[in-house]
MOPAC internal coordinates of N, CA, C and O (Angstrom, degrees):
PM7 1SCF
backbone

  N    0.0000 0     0.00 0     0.00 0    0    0    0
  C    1.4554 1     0.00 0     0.00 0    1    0    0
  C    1.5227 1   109.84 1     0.00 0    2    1    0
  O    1.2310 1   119.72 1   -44.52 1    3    2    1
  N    1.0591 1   118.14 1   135.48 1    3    2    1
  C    1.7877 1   138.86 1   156.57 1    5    3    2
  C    1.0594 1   131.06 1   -87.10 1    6    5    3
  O    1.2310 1   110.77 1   -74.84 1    7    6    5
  N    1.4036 1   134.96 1   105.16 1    7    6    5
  C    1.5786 1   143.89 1   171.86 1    9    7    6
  C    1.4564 1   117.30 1   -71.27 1   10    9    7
  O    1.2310 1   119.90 1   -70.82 1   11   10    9
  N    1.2033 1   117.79 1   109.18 1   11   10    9
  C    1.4777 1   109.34 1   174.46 1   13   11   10
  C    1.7149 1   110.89 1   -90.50 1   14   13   11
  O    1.2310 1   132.34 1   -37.77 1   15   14   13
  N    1.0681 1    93.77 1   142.23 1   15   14   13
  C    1.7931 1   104.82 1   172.33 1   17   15   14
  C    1.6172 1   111.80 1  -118.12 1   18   17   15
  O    1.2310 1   126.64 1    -2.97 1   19   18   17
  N    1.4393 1   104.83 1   177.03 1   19   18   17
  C    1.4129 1   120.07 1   156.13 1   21   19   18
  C    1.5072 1   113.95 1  -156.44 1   22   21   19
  O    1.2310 1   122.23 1   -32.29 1   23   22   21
  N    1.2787 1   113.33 1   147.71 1   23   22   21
  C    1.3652 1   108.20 1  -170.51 1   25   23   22
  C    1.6018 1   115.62 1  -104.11 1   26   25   23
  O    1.2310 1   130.78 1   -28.62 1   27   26   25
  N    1.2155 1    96.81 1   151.38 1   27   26   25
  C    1.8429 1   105.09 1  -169.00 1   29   27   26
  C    1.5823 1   112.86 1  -101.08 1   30   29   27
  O    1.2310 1   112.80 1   -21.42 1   31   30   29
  N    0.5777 1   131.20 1   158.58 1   31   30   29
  C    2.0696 1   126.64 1   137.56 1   33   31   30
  C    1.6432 1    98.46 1  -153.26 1   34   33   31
  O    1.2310 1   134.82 1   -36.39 1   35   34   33
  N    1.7491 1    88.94 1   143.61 1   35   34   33
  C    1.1274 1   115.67 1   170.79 1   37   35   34
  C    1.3120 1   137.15 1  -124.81 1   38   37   35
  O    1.2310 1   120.79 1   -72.81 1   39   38   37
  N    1.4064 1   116.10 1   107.19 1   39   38   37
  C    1.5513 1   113.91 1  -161.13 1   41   39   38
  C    1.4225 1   113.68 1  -120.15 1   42   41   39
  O    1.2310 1   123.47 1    32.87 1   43   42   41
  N    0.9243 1   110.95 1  -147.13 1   43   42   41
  C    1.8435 1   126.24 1   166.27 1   45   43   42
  C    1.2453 1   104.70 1   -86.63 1   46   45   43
  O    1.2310 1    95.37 1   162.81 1   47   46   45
  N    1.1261 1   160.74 1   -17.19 1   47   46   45
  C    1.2748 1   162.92 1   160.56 1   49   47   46
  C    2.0031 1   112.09 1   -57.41 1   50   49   47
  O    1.2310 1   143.96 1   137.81 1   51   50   49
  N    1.3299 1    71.05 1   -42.19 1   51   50   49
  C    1.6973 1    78.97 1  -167.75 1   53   51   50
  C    1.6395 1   114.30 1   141.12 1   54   53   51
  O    1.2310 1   116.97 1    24.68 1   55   54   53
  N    1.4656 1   123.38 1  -155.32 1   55   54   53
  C    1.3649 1   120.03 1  -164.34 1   57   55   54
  C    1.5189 1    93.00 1  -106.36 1   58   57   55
  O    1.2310 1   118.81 1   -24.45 1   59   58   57
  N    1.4361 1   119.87 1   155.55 1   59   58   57
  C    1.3713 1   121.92 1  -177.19 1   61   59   58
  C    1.6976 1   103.74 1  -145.28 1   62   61   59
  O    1.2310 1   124.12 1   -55.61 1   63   62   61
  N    1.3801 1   109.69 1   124.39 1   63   62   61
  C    1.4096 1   103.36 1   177.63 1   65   63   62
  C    1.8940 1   107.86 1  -131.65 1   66   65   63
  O    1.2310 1   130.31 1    -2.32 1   67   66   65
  N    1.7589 1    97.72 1   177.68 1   67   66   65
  C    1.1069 1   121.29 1  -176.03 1   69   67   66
  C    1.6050 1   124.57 1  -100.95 1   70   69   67
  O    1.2310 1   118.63 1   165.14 1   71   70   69
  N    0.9465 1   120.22 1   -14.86 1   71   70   69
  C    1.7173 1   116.44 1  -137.28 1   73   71   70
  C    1.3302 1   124.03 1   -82.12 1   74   73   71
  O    1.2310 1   130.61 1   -32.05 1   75   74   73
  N    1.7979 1    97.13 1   147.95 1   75   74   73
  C    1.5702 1   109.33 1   159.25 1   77   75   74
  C    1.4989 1   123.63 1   -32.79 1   78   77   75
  O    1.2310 1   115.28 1   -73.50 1   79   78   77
  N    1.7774 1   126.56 1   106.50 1   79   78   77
  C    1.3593 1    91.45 1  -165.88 1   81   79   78
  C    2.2085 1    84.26 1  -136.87 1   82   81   79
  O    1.2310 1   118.32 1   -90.80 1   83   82   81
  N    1.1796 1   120.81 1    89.20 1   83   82   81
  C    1.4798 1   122.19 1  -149.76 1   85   83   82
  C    1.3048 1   110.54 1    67.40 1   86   85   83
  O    1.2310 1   116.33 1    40.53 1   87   86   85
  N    1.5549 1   124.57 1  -139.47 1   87   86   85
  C    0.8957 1   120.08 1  -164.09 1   89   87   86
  C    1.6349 1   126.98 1   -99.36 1   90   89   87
  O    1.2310 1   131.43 1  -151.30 1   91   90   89
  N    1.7865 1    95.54 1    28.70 1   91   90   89
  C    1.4026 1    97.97 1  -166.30 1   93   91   90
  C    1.6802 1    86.70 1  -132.64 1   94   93   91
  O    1.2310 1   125.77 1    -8.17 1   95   94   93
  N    1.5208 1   106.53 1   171.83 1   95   94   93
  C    1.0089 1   132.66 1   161.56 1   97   95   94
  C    2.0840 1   120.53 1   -77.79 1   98   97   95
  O    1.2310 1   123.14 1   -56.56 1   99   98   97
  N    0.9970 1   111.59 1   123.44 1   99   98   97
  C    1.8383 1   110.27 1  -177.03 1  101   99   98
  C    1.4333 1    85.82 1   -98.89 1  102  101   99
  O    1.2310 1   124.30 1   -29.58 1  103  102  101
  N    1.3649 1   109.35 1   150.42 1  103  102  101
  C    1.4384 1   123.04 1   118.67 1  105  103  102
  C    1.1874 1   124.03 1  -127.85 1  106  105  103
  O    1.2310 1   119.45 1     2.88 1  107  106  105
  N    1.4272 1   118.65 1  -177.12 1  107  106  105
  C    1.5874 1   123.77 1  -147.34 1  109  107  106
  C    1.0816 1   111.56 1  -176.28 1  110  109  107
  O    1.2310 1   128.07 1   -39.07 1  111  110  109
  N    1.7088 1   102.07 1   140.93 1  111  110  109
  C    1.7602 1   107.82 1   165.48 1  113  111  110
  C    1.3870 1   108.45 1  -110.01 1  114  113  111
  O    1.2310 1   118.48 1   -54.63 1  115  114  113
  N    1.2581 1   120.51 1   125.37 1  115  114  113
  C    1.8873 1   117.20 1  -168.40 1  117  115  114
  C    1.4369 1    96.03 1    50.03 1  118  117  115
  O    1.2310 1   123.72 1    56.80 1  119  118  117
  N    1.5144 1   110.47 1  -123.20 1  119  118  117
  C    1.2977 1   131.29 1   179.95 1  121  119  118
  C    1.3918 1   129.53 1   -90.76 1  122  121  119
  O    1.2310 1   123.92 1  -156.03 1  123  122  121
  N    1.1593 1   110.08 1    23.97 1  123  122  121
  C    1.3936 1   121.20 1  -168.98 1  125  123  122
  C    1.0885 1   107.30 1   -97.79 1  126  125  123
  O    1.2310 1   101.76 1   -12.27 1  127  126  125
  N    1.3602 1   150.89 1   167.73 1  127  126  125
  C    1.1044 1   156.13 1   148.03 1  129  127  126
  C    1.3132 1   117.21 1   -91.38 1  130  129  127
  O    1.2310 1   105.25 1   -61.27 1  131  130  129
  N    1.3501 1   144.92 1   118.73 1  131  130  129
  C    1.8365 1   140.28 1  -169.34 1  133  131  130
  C    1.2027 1    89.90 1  -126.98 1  134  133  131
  O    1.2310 1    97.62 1  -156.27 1  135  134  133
  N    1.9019 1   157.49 1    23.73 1  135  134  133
  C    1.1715 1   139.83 1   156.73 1  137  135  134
  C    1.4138 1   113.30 1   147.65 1  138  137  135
  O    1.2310 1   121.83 1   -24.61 1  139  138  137
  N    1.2951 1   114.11 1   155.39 1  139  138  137
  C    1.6913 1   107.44 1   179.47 1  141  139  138
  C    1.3985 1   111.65 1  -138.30 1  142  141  139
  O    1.2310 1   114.77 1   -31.16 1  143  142  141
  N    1.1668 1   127.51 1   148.84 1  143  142  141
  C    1.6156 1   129.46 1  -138.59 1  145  143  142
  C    1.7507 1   107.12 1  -146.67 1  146  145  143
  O    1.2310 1   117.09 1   -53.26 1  147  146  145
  N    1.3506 1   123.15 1   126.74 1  147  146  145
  C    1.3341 1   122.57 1   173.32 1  149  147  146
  C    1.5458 1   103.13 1   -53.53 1  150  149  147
  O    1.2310 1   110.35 1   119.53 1  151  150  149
  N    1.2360 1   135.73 1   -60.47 1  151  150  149
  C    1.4239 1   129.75 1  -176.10 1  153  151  150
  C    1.9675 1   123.25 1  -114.85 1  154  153  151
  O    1.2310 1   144.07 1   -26.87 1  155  154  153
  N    1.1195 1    70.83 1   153.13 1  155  154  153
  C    1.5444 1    69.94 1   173.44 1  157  155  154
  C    1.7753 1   123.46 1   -65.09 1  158  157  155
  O    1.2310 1   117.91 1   172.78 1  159  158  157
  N    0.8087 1   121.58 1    -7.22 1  159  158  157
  C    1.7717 1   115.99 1   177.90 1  161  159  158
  C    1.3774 1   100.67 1   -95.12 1  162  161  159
  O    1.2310 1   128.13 1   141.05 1  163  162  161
  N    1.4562 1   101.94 1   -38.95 1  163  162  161
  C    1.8219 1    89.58 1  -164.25 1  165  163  162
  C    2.0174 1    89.73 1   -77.60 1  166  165  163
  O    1.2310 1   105.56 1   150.41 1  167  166  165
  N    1.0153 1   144.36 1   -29.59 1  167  166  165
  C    1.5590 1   143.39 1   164.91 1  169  167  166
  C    1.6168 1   101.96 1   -34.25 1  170  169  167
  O    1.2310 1   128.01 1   126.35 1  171  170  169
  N    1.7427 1   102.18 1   -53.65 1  171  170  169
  C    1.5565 1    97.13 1  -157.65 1  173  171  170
  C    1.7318 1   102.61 1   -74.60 1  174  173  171
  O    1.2310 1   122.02 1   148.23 1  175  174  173
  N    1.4912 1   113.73 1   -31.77 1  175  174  173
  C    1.2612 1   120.29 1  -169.68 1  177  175  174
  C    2.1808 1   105.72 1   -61.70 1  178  177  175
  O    1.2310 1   140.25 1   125.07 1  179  178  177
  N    0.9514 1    78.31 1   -54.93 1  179  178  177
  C    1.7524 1    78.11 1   177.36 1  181  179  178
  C    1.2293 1   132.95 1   -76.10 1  182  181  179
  O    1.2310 1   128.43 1   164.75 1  183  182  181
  N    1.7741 1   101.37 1   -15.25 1  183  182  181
  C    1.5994 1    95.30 1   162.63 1  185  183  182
  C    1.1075 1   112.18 1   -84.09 1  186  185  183
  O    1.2310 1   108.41 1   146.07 1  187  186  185
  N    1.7002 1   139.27 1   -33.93 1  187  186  185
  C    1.2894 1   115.73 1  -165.24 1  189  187  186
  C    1.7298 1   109.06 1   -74.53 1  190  189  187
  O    1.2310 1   124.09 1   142.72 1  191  190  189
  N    1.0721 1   109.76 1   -37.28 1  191  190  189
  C    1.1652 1   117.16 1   151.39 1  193  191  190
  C    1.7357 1   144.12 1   -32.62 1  194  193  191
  O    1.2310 1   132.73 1   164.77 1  195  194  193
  N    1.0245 1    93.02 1   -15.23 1  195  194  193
  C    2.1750 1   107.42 1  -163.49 1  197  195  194
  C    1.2402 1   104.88 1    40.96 1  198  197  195
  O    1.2310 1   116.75 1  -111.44 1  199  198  197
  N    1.1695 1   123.79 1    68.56 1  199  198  197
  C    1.5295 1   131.18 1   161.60 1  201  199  198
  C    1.2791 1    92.56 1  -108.91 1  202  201  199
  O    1.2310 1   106.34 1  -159.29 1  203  202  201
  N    1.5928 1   142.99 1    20.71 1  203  202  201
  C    1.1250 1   129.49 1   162.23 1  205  203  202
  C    1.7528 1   116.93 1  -123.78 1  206  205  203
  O    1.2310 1   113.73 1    -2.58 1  207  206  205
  N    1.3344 1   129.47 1   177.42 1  207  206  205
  C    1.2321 1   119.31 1  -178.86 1  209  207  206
  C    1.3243 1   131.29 1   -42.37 1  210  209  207
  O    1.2310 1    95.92 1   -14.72 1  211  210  209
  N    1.0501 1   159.97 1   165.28 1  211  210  209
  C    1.5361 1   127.61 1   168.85 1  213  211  210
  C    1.4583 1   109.04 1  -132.84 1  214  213  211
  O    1.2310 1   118.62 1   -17.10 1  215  214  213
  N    1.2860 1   120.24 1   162.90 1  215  214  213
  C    1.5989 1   120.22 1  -146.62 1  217  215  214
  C    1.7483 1   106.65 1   -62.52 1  218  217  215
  O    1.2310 1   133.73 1   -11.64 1  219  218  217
  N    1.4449 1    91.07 1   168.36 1  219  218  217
  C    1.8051 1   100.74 1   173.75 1  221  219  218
  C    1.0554 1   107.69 1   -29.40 1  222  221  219
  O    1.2310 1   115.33 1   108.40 1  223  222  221
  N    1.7044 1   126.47 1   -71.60 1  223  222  221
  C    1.3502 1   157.68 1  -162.82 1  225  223  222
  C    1.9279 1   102.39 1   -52.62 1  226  225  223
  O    1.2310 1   130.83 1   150.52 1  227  226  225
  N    1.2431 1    96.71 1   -29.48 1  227  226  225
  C    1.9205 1    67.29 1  -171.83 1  229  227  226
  C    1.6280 1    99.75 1   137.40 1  230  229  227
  O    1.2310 1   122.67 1   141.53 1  231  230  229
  N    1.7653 1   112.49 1   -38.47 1  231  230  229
  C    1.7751 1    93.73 1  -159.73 1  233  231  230
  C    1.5667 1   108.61 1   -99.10 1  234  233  231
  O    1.2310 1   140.15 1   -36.80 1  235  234  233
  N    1.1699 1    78.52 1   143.20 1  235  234  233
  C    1.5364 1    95.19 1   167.25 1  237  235  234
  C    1.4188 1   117.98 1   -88.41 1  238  237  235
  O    1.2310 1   130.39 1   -54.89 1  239  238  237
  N    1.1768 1    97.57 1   125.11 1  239  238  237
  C    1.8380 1   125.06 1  -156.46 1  241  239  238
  C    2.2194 1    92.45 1   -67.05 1  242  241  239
  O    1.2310 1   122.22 1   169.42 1  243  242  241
  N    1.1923 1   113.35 1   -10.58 1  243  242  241
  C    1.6576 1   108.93 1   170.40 1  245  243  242
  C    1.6212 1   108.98 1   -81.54 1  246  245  243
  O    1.2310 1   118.32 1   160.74 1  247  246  245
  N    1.5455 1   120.81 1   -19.26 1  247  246  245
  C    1.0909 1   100.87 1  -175.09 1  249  247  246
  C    1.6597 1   104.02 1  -121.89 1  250  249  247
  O    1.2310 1   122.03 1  -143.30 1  251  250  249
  N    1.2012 1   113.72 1    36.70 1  251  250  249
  C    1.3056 1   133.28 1   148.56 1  253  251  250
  C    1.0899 1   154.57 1   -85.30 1  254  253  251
  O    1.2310 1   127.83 1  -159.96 1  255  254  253
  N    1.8887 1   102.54 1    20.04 1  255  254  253
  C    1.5599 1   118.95 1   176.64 1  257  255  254
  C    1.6271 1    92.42 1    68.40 1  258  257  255
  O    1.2310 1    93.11 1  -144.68 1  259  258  257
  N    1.0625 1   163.69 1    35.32 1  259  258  257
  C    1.1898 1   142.55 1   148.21 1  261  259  258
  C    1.5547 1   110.30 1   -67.26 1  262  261  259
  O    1.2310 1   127.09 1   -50.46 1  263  262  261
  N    1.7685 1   103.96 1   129.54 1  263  262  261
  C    1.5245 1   118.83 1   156.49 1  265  263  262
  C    1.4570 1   117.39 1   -11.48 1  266  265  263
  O    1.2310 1   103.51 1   -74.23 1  267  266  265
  N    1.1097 1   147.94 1   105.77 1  267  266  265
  C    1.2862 1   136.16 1   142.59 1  269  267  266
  C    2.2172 1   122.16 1   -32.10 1  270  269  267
  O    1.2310 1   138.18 1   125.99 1  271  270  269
  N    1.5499 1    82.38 1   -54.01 1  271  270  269
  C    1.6896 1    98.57 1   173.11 1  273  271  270
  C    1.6609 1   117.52 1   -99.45 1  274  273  271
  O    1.2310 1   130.55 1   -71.18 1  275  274  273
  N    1.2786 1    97.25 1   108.82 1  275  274  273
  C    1.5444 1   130.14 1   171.84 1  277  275  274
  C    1.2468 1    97.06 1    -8.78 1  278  277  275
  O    1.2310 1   124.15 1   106.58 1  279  278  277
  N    1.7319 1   109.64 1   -73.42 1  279  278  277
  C    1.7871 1   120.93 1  -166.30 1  281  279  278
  C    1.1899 1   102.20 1   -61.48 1  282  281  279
  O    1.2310 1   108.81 1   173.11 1  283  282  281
  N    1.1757 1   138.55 1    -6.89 1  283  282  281
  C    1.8855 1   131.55 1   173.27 1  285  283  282
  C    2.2855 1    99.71 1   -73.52 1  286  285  283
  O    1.2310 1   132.72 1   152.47 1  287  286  285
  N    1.3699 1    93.03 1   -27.53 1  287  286  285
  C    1.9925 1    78.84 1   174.43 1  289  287  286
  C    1.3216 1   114.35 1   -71.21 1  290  289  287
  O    1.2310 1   124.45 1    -8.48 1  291  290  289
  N    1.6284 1   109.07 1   171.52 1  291  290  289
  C    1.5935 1   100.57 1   163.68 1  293  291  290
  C    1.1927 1   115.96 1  -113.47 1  294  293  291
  O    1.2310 1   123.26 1   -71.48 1  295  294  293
  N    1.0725 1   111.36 1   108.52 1  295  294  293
  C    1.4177 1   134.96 1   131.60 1  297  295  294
  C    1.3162 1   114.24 1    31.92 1  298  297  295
  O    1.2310 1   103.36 1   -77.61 1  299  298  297
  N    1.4542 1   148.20 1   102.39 1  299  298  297
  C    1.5241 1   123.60 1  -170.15 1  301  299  298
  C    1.6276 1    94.46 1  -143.06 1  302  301  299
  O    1.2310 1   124.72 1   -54.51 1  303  302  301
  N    1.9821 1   108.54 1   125.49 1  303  302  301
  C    1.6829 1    85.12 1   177.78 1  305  303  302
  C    1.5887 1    94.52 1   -92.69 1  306  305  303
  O    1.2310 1   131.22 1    -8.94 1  307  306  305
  N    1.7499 1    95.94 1   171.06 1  307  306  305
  C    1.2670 1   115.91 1   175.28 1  309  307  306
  C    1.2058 1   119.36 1  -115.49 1  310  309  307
  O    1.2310 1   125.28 1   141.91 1  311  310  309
  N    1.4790 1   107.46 1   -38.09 1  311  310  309
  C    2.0358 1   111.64 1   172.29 1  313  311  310
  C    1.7166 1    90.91 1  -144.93 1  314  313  311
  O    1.2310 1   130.54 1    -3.72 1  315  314  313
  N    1.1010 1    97.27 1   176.28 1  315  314  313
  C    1.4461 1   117.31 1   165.30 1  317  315  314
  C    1.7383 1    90.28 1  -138.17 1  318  317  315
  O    1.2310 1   129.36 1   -54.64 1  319  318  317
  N    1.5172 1    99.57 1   125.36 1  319  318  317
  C    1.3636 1   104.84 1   174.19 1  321  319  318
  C    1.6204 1   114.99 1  -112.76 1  322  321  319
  O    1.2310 1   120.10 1   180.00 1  323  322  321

């Protein structure tokens, strides 16, 4: 069996995610969509970074306290397959 996850953080900014979403990687501000990614590192690398779109509002997801290190999100399962 396989557990799928997606990873969260939650700050003062707002909610920030990761997820498996087909065959790509999402990220996201709340409900937004900011880009979609063959893997998960290169997802995590460019969001903490703002190498990806940045929200309606204006911020750029680099100067939003995001984790540098992956294992600092939490962890969230979605299925166990």
């Amino acid at each position: 069996m396989k557990t799928v996850f997606f990873y969260r953080h939650v700050n003062r900014f707002g909610v920030w995610t990761i997820a498996p979403i087909g065959d790509f990687w999402e990220i996201a501000h709340t409900d937004e969509t900011l880009g979609q990614y063959k893997n998960l590192v290169g997802a995590h690398e460019d969001f903490v970074r703002g190498f990806c779109f940045h929200t309606s509002n204006g911020m750029d997801p680099s100067d939003c306290e995001l984790p540098d290190d992956l294992a600092d999100w939490e962890q969230v399962r979605i299925a166990h397959l």
